[in-house]
ROSE-4610 file (N, C-alpha, C; in Angstrom, 1 decimal, always signed):
// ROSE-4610
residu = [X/X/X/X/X/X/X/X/X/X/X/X/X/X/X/X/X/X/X/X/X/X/X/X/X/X/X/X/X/X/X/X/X/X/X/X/X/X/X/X/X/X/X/X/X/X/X/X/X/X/X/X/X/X/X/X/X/X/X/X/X/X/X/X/X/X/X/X/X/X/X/X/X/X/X/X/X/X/X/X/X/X/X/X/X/X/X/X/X/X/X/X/X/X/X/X/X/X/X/X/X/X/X/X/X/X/X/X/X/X/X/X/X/X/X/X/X/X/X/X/X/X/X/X/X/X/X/X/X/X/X/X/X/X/X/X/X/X/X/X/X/X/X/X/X/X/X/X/X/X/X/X/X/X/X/X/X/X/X/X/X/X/X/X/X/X/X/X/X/X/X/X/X/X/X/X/X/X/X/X/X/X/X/X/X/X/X/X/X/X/X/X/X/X/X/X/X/X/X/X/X/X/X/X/X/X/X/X/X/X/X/X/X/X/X/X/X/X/X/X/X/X/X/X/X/X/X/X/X/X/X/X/X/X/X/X/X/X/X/X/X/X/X/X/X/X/X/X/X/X/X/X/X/X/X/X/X/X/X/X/X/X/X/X/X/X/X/X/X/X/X/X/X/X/X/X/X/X/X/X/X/X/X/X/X/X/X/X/X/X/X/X/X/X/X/X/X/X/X/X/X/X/X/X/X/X/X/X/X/X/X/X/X/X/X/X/X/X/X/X/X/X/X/X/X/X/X/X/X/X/X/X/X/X/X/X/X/X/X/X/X/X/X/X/X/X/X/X/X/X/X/X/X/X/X/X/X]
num = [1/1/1/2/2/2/3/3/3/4/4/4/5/5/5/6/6/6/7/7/7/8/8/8/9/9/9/10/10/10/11/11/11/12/12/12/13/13/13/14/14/14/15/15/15/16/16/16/17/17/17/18/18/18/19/19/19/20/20/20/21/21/21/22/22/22/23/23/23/24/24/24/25/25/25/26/26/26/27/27/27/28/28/28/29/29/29/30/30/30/31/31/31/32/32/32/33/33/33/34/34/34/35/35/35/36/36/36/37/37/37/38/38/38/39/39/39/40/40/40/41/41/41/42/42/42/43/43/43/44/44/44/45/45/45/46/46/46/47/47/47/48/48/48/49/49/49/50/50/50/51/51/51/52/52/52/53/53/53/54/54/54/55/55/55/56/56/56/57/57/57/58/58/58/59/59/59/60/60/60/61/61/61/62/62/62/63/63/63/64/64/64/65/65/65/66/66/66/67/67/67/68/68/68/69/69/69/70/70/70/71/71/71/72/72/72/73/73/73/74/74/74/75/75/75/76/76/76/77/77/77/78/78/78/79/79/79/80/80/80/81/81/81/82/82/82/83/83/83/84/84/84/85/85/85/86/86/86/87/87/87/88/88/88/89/89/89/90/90/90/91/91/91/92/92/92/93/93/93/94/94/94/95/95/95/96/96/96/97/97/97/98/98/98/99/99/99/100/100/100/101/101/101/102/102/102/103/103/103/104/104/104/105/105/105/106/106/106/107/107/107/108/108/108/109/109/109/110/110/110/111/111/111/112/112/112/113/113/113/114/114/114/115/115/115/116/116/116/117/117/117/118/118/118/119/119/119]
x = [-23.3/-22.0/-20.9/-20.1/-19.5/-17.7/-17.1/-15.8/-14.8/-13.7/-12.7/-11.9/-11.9/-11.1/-12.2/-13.4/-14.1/-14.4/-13.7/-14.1/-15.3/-15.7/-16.6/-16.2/-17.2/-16.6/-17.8/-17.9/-19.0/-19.3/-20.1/-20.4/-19.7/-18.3/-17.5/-16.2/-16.3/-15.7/-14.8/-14.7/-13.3/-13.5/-12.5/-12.8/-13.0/-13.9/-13.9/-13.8/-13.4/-13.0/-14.2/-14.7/-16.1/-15.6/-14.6/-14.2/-14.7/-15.2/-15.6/-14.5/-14.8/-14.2/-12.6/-13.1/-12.1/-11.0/-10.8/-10.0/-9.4/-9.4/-9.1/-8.0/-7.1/-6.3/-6.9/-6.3/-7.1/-7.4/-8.1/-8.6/-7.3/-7.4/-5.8/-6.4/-5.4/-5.6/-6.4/-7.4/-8.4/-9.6/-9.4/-10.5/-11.1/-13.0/-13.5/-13.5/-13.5/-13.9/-15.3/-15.8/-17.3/-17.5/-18.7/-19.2/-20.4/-21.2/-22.8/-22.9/-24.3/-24.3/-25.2/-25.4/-26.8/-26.3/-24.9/-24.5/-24.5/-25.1/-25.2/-23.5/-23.5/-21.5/-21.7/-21.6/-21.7/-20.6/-19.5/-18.9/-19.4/-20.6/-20.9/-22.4/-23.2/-24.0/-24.7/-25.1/-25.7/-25.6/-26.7/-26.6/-25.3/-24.5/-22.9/-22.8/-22.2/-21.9/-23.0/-24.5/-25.8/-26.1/-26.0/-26.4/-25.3/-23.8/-22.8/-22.8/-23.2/-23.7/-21.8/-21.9/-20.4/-20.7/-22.3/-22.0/-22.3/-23.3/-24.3/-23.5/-22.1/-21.3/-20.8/-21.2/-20.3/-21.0/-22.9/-23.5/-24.6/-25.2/-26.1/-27.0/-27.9/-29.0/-29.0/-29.7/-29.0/-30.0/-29.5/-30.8/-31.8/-31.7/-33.1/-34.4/-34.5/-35.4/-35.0/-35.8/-35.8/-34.4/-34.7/-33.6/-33.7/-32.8/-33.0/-33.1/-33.8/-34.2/-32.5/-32.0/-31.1/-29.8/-30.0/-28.5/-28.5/-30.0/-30.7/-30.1/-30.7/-30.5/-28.8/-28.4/-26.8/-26.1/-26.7/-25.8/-26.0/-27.4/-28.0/-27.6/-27.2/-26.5/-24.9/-24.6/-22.7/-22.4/-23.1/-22.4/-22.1/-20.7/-20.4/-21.3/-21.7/-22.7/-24.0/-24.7/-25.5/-25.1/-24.2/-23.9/-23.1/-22.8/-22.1/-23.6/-24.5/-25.6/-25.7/-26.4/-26.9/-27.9/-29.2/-30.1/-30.1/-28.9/-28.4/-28.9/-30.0/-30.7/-31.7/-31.9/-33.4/-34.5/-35.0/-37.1/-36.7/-36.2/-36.1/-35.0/-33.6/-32.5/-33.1/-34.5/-34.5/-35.4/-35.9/-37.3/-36.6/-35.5/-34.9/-34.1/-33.7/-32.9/-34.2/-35.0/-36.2/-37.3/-37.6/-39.5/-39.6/-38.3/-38.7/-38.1/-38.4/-38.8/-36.4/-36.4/-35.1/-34.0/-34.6/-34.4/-33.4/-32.7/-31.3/-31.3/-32.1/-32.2/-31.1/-31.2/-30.0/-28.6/-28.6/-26.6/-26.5/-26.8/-26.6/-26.4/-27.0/-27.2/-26.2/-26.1/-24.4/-23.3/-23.3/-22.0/-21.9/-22.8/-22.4/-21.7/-22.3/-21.8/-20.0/-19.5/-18.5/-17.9/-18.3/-17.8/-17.2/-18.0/-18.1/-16.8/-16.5/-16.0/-14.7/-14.6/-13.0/-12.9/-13.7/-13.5/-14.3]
y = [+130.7/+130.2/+130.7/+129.7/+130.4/+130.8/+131.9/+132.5/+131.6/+131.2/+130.6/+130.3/+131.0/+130.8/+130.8/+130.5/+130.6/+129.2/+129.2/+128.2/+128.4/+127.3/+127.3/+126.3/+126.6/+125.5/+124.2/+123.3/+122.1/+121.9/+121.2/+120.7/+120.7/+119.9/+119.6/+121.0/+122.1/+123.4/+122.7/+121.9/+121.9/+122.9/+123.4/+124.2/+123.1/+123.7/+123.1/+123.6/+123.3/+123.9/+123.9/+125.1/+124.7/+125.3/+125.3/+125.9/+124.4/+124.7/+124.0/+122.4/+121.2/+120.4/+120.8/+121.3/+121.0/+122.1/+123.1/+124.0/+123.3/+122.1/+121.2/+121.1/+120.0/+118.5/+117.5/+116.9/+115.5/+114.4/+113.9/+113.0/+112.2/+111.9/+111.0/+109.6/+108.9/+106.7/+107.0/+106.3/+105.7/+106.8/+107.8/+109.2/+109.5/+109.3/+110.0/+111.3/+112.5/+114.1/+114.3/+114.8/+115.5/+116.2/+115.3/+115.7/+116.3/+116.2/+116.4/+117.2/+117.5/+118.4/+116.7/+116.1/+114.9/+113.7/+113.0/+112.1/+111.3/+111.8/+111.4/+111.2/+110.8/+110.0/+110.9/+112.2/+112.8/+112.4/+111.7/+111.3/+109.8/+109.4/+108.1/+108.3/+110.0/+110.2/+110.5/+109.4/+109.9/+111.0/+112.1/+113.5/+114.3/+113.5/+114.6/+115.2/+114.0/+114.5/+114.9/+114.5/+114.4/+116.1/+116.3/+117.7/+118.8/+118.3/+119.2/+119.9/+118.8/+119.2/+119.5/+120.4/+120.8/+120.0/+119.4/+118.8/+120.6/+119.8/+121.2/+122.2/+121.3/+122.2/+123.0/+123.2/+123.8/+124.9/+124.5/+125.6/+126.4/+127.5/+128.6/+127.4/+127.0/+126.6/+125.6/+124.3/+123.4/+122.9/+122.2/+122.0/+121.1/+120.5/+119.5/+121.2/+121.8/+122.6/+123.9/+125.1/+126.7/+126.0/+125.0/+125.2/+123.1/+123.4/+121.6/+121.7/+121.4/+121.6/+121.5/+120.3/+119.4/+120.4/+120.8/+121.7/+123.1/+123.4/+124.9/+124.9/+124.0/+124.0/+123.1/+122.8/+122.8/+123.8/+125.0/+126.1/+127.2/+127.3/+127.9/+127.5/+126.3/+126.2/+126.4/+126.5/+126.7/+125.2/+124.3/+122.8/+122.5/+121.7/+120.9/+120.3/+119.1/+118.0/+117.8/+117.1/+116.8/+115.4/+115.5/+114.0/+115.1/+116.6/+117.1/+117.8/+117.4/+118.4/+118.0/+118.4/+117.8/+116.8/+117.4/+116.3/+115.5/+115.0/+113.9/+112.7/+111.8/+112.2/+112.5/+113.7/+114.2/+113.9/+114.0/+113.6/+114.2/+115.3/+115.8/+115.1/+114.4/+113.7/+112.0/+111.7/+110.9/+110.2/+111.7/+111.2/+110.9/+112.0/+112.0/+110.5/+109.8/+108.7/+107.5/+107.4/+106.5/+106.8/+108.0/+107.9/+108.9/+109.3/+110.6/+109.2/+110.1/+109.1/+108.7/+109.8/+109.5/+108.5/+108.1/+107.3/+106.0/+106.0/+105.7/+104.5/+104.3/+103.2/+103.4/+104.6/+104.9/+105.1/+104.8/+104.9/+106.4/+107.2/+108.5/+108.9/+108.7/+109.0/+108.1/+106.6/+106.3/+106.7/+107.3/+108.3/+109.2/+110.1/+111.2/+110.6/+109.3/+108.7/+109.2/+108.3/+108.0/+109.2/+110.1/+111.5/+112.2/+112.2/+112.5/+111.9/+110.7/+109.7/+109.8/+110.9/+110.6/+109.5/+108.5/+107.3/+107.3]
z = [+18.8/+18.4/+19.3/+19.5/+20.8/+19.8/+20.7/+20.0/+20.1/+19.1/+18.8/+20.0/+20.8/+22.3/+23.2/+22.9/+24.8/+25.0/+26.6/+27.8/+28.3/+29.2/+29.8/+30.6/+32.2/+33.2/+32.9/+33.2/+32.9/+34.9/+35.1/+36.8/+37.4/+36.9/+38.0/+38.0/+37.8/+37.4/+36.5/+35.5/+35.0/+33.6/+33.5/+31.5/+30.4/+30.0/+28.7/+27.6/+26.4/+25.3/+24.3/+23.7/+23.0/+21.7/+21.6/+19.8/+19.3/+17.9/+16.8/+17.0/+17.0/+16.9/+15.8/+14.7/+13.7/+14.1/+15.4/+15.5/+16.6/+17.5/+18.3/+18.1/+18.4/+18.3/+17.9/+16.8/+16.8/+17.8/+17.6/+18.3/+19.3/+20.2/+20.7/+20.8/+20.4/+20.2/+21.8/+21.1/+22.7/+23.2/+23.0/+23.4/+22.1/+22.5/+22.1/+22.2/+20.5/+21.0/+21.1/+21.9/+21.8/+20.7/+20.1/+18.6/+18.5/+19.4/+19.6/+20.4/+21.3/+22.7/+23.2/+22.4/+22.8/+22.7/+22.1/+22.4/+21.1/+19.7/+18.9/+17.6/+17.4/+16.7/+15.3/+15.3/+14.0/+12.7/+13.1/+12.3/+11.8/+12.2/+11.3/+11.4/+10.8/+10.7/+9.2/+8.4/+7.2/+6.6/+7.5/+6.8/+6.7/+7.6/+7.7/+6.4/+5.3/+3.8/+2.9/+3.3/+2.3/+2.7/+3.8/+3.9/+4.2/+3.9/+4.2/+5.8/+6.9/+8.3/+9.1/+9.4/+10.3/+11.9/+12.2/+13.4/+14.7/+15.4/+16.4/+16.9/+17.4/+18.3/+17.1/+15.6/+15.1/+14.2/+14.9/+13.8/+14.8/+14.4/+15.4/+14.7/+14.0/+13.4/+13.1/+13.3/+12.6/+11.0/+10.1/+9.1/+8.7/+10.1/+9.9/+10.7/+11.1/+11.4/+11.6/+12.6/+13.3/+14.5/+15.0/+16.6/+17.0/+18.0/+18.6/+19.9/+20.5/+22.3/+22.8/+22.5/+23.2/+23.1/+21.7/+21.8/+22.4/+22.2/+23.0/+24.6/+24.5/+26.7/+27.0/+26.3/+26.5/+26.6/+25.6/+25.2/+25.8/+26.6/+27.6/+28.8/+29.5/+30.6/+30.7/+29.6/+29.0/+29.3/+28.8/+28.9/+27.3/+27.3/+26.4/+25.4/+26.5/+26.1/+27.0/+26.8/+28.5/+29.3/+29.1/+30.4/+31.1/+31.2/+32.2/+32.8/+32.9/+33.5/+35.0/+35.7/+36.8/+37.0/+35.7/+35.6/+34.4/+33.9/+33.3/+33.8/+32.9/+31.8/+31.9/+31.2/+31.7/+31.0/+30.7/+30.1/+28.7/+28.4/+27.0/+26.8/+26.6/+26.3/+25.9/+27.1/+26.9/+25.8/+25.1/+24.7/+22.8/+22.9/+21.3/+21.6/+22.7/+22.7/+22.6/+22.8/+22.8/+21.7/+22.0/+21.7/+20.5/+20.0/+18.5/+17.4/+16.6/+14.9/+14.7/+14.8/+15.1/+15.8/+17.2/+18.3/+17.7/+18.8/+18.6/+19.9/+20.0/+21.8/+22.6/+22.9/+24.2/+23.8/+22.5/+22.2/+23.1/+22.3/+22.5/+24.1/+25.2/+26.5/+26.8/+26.4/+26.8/+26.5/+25.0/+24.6/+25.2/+25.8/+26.7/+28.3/+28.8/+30.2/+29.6/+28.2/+27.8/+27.8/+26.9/+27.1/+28.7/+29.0/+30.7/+31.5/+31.4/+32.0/+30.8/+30.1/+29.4/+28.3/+28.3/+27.5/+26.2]
């Protein structure tokens, strides 16, 4: 879990702000905030209210299991999301966007392009 004030730089050195969404600014008309580390839209996510989920960037654990690869190795490289990685998209990003029970046919890997890209 990262502290109320800590930055981190993403690829391109810029800072990024990794406090908890809800200690932000709200959202500004036209920008998405990064909700996920994986690209997934936690605000129009089923479990949000069913399981009282605060959303990855906002918990050590999350409660579908022990850990989540995607948010592991985000938080381990000090990235935001993974559309700021280098190997954006990689084999593990691509396999929860395709090939797990979950799978979301790529939204997710294009919401991070979108993230990335400010939009």
């Amino acid at each position: 879990m990262y502290l109320k004030d800590e930055s981190i730089q993403n690829s391109e050195n810029r800072c990024l702000d990794m406090r908890p969404v809800s200690n932000r600014l709200e959202k500004k008309e036209g920008m998405n905030m990064v909700e996920s580390r994986c690209g997934l839209l936690c605000s129009s996510c089923e479990f949000r209210e069913q399981m009282n989920c605060p959303g990855c960037t906002q918990m050590e654990k999350p409660f579908w299991g022990d850990s989540c690869p995607v948010k592991s190795c985000c938080e381990e490289k000090k990235l935001g999301h993974c559309g700021l990685c280098s190997e954006f998209p990689c084999a593990l990003l691509h396999q929860f966007a395709y090939d797990m029970e979950q799978s979301d046919n790529g939204q997710r890997i294009e919401q991070c392009k979108q993230w990335k890209n400010g939009t």
